[in-house]
C-alpha positions as CSV (number, residue, x, y, z in Angstrom):
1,X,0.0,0.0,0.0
2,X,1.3,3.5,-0.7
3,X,0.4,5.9,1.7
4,X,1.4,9.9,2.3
5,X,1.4,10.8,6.1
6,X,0.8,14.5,7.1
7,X,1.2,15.3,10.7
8,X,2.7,18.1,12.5
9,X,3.8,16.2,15.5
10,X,7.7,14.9,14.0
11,X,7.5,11.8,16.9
12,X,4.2,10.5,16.0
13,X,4.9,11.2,12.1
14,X,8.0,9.6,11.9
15,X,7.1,6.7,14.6
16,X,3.6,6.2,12.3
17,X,6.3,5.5,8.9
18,X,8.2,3.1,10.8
19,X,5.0,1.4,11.7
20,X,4.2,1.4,8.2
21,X,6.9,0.3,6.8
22,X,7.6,-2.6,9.3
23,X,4.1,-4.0,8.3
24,X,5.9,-3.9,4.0
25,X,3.9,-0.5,3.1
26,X,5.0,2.3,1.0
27,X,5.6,6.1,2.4
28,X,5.8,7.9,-0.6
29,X,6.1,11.1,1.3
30,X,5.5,12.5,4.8
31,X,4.6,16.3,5.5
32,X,4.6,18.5,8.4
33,X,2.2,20.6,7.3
34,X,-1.8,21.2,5.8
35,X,-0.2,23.0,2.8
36,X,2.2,20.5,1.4
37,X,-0.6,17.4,1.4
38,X,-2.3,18.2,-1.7
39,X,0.4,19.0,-3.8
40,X,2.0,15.7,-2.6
41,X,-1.3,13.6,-3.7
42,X,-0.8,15.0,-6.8
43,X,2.7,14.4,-7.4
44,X,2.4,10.8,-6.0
45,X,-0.9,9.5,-6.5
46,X,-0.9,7.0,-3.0
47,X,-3.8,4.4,-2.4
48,X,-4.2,6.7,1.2
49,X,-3.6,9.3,2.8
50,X,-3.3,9.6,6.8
51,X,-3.7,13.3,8.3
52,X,-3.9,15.1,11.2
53,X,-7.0,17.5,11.7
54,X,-5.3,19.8,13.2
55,X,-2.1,21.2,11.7
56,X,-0.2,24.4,10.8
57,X,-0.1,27.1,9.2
58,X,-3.5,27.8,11.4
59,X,-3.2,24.8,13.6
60,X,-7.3,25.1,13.4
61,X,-8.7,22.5,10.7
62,X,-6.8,22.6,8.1
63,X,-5.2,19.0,7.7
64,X,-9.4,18.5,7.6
65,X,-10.2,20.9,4.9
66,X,-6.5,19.4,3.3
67,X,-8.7,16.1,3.0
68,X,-11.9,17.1,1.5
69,X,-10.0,18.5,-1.2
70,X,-7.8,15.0,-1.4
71,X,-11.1,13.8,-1.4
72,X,-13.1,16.0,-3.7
73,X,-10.0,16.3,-6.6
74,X,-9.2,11.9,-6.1
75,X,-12.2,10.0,-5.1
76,X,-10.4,6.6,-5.3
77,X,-7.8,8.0,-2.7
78,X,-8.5,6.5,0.5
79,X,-8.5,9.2,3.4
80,X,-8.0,8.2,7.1
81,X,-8.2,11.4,9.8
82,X,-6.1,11.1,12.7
83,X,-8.2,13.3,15.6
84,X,-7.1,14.2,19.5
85,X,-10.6,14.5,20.5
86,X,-14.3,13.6,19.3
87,X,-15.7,16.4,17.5
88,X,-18.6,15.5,15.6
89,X,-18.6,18.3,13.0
90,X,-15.3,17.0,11.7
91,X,-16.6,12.9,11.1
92,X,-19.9,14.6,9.7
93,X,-17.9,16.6,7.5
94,X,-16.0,13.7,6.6
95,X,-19.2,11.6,5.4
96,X,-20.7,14.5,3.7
97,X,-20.3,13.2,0.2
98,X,-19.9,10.0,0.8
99,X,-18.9,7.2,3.2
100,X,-16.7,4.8,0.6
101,X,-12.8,5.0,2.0
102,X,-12.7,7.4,4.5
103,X,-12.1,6.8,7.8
104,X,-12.0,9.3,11.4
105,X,-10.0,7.7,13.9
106,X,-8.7,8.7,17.5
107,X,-5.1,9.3,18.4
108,X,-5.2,6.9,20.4
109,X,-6.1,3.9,18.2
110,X,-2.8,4.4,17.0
111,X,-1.0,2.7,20.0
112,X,-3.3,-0.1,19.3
113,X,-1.4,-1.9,16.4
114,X,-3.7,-3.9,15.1
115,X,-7.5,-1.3,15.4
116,X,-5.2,1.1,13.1
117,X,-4.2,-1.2,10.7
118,X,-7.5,-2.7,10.5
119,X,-8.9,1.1,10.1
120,X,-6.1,1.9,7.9
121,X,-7.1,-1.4,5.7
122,X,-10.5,-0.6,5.8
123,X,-10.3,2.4,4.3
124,X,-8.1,1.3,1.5
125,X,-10.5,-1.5,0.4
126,X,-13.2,1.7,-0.1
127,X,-15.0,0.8,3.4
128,X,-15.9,3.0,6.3
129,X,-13.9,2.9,9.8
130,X,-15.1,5.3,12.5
131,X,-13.1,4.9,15.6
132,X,-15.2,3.1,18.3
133,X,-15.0,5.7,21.1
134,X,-16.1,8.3,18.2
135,X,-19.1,5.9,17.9
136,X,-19.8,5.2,21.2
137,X,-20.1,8.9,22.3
138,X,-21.9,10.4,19.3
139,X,-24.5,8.0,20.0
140,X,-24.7,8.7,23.8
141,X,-25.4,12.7,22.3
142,X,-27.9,11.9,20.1
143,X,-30.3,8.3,21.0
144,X,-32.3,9.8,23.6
145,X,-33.9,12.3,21.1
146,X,-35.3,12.2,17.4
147,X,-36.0,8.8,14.7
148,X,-33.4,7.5,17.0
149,X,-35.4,6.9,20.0
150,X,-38.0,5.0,17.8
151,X,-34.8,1.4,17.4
152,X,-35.2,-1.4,19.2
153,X,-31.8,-1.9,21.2
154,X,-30.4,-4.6,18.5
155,X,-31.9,-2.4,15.9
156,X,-29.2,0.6,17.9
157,X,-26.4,-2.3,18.0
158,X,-27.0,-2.6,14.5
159,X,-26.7,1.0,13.8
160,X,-23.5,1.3,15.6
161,X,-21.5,-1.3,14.2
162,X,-22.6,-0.2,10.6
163,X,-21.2,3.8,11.8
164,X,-17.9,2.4,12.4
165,X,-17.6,0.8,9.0
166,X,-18.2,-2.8,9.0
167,X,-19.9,-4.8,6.2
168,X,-23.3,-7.1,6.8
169,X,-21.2,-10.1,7.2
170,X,-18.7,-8.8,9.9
171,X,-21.7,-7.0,11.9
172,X,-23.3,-10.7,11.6
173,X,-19.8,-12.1,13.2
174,X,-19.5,-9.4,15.8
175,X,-23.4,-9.5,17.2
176,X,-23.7,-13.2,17.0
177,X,-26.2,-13.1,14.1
178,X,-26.7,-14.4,10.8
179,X,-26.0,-12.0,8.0
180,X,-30.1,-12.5,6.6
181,X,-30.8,-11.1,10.6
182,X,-28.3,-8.0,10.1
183,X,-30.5,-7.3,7.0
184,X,-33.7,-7.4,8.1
185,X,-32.6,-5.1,10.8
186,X,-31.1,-2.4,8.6
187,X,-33.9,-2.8,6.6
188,X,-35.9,-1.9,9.7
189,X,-33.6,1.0,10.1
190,X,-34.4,2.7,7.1
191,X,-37.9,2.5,7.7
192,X,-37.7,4.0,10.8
193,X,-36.0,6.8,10.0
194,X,-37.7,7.2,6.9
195,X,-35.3,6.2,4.5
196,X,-37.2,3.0,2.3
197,X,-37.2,5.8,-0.6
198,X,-34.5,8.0,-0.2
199,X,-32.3,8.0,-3.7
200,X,-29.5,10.1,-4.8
201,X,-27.3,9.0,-1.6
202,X,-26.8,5.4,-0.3
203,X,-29.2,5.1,2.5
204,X,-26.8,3.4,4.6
205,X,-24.9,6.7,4.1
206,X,-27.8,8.8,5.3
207,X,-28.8,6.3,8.3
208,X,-25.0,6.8,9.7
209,X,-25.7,10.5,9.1
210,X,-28.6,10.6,11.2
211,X,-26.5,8.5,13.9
212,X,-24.3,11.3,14.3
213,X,-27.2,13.9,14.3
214,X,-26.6,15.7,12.0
């Protein structure tokens, strides 16, 4: 896999690129900054691209904003945002558009190995990986109120597992379900939040949507 790292912080940057490289992936280039990410996807083309969200020259949201253009200009470019902290605005941002290979992960996740990579794989295939805890407290914010309140707690466990990425089959294997089960149960979903008709987005796009209220 080749992949472009952007991140302000020289530790994590240059410990990320050994991680990389020590599991046979390809750092085509590695940038300290918002402003040189773009022009490196275009000069090098990678399969992703792992950024911070917050980087210099405003140290605001630029390595964010650095991605939706990554994102907008190379749709095929996988695009995996490293984040300190859950801010919602940020993973809605993210999903905007679409949810096929982009992924919003926590710092954290990094210093366990195999979640990144699994993230980092994810979104290269063209899935979705939301970090757990990103998951986990965007739903604690927003399943008291709204269509929310109207799932059945598997129909909610359902509903999670899809947010952070994972495919029929795997939320089958993670819930102890058959895949015909997981479903029936996002087709229940969409009905309950009114989504049976919706077109010009994937409705599994629009029912993640509504799970992070926005």
């Amino acid at each position: 896999m080749r992949v472009i790292l952007a991140e302000d912080s020289t530790l994590l940057r240059e410990g990320l690129a050994r991680l990389l490289v020590d599991e046979g992936h390809d750092i085509v280039a590695a940038v300290g900054d918002a402003d040189g990410l773009v022009p490196a996807v275009e000069e090098h083309q990678p399969d992703v691209v792992i950024t911070d969200v917050r980087m210099p020259p405003t140290n605001s949201d630029d390595g964010l904003r650095a991605a939706l253009e990554v994102r907008k200009r190379w749709p095929t470019i996988g695009v995996l945002v490293l984040s300190q902290y859950v801010e919602k605005r940020y993973a809605a941002k993210l999903l905007a558009d679409r949810s096929e290979g982009v992924g919003y992960v926590l710092k954290d996740r990094v210093a366990q190995v195999e979640d990144f990579l699994d993230a980092l794989n994810r979104v290269a295939a063209g899935s979705t990986a939301l970090d757990p805890e990103v998951v986990r407290q965007l739903f604690a914010a927003t399943s008291q109120t709204g269509p929310l309140n109207g799932l059945t707690d598997r129909e909610r466990d359902v509903l999670h597992e899809m947010a952070q990425g994972h495919t029929n089959a795997a939320i089958g294997e993670r819930l102890h379900v058959s895949q015909s089960a997981v479903e029936k149960h996002i087709n229940t979903i969409f009905d309950k939040l009114d989504l049976s008709h919706a077109t010009g987005y994937s409705r599994r796009v629009l029912a993640i949507l509504h799970y992070l209220g926005t």
